[in-house]
C-alpha positions as a Markdown table, in Angstrom:
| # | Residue | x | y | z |
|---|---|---|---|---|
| 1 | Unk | 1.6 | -14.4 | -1.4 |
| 2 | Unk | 1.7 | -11.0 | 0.4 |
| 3 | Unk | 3.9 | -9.9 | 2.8 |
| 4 | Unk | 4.0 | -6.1 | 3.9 |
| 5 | Unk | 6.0 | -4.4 | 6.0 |
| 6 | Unk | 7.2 | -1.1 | 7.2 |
| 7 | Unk | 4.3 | 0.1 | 9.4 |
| 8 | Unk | 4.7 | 2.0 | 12.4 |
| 9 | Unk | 3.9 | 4.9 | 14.8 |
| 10 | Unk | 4.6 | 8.5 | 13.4 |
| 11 | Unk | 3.6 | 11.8 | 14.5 |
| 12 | Unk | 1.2 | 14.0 | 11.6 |
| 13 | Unk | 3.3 | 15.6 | 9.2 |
| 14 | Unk | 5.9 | 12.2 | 9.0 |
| 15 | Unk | 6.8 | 9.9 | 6.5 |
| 16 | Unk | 6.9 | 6.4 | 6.2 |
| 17 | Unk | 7.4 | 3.7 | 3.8 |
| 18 | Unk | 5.8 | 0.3 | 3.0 |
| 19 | Unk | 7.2 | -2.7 | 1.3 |
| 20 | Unk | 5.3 | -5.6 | 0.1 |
| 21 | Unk | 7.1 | -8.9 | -0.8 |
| 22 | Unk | 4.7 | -10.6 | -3.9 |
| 23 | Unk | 5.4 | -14.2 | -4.5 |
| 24 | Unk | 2.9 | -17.2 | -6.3 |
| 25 | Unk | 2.5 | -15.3 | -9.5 |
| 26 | Unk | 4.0 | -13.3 | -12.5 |
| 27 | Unk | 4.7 | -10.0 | -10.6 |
| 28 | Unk | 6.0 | -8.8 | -13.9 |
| 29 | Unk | 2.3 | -9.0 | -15.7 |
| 30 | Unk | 0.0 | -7.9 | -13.1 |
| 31 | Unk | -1.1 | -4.2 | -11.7 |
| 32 | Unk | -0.7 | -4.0 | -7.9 |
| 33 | Unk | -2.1 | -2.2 | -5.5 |
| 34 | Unk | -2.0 | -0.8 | -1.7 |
| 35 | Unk | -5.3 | -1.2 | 0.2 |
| 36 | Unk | -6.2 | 0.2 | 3.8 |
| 37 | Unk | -9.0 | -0.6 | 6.3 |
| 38 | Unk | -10.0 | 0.6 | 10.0 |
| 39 | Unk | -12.3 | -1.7 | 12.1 |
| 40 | Unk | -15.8 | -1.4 | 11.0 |
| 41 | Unk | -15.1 | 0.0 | 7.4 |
| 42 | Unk | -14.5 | -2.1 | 4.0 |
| 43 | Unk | -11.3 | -2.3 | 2.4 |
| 44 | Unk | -10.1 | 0.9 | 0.3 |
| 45 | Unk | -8.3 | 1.1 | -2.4 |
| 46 | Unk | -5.8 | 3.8 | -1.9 |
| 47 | Unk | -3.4 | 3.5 | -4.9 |
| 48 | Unk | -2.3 | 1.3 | -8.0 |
| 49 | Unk | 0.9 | 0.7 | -10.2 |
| 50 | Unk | 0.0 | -1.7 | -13.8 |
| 51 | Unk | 2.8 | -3.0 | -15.2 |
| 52 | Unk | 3.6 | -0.4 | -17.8 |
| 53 | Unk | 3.9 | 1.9 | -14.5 |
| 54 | Unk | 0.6 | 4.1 | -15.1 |
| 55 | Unk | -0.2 | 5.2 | -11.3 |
| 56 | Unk | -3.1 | 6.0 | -9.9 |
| 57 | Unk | -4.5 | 7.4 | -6.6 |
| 58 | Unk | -7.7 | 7.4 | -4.4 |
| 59 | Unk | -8.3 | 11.5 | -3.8 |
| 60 | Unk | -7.3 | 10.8 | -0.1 |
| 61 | Unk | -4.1 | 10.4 | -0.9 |
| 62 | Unk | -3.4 | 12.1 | -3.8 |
| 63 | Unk | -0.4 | 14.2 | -3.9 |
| 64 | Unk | 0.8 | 12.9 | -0.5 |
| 65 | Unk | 1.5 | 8.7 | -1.5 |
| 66 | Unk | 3.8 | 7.9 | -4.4 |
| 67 | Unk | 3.2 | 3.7 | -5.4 |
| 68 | Unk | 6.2 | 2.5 | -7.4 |
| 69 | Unk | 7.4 | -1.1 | -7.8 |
| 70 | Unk | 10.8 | -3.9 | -8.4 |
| 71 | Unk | 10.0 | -6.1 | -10.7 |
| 72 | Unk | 13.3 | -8.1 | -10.2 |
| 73 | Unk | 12.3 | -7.8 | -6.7 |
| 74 | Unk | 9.2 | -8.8 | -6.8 |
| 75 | Unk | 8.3 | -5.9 | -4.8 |
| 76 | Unk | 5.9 | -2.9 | -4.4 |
| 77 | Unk | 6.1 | -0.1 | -2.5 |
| 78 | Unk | 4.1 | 3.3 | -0.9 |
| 79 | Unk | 5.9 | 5.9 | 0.3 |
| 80 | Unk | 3.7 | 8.3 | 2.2 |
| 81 | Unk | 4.6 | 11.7 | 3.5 |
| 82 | Unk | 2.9 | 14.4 | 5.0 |
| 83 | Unk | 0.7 | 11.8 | 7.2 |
| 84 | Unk | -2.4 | 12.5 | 8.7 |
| 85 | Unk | -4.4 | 10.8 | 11.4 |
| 86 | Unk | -6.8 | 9.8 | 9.4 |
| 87 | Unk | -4.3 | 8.0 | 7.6 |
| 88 | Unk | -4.2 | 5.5 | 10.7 |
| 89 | Unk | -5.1 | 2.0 | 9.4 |
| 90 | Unk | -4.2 | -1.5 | 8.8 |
| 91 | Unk | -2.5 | -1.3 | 4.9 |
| 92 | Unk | -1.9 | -4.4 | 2.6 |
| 93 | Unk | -1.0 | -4.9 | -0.8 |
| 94 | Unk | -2.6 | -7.2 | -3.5 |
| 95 | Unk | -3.6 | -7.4 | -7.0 |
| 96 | Unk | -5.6 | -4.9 | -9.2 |
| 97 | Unk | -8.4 | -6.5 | -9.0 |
| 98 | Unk | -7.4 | -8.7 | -5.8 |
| 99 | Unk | -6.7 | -12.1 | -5.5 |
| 100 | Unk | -9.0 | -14.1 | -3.0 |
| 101 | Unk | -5.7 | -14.4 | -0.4 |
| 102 | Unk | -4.4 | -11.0 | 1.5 |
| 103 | Unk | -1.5 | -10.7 | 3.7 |
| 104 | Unk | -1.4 | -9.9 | 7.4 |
| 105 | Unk | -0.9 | -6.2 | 6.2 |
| 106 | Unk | 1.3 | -3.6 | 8.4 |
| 107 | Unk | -0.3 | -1.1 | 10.8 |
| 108 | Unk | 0.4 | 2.7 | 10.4 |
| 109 | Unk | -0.7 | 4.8 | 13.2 |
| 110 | Unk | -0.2 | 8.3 | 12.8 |
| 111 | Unk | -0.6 | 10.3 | 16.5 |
| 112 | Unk | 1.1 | 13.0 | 18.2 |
């Protein structure tokens, strides 16, 4: 249902951004959102889009992350900027609130 992409290996102070393909459900009627989690920790929700386009961010990311979304596409998106290290983690998309089934999710490592 999920399927992100975009991930990669930046230096602090880059950019990158995330796509997430959504399929299995009205895209157009549901809030999404972009989730992150390191080994050990529980999932974080880092950002969400409804579908009226109200945004919101965790405080971690606030300022930095912009969420925005294609509804003909069926797509979301994060664009992040000004990465930190502690940004480094595995990132996924899903519903607000999730559904039970989560992609394979896209690893951004951020490292000089």
């Amino acid at each position: 249902q999920f399927a992100e992409t975009g991930g990669g290996l930046v230096q602090p102070g880059g950019s990158l951004r995330l796509s997430c393909v959504a399929s299995g459900f009205d895209f157009n009627m549901r809030s999404m959102a972009w989730y992150r989690q390191t080994p050990g920790s529980e999932r974080e929700l880092i950002a969400r889009i409804t579908n009226r386009d109200e945004v919101k961010y965790a405080d971690s990311v606030s300022g930095r992350f912009t969420i925005s979304r294609d509804n003909v596409r069926n797509t979301a998106y994060l664009q992040m900027n000004n990465l930190k290290p502690e940004d480094t983690s595995v990132y996924y998309c899903n519903m607000r609130p999730p559904s039970a089934s989560w992609g394979q999710g896209t690893l951004v490592t951020i490292s000089a």
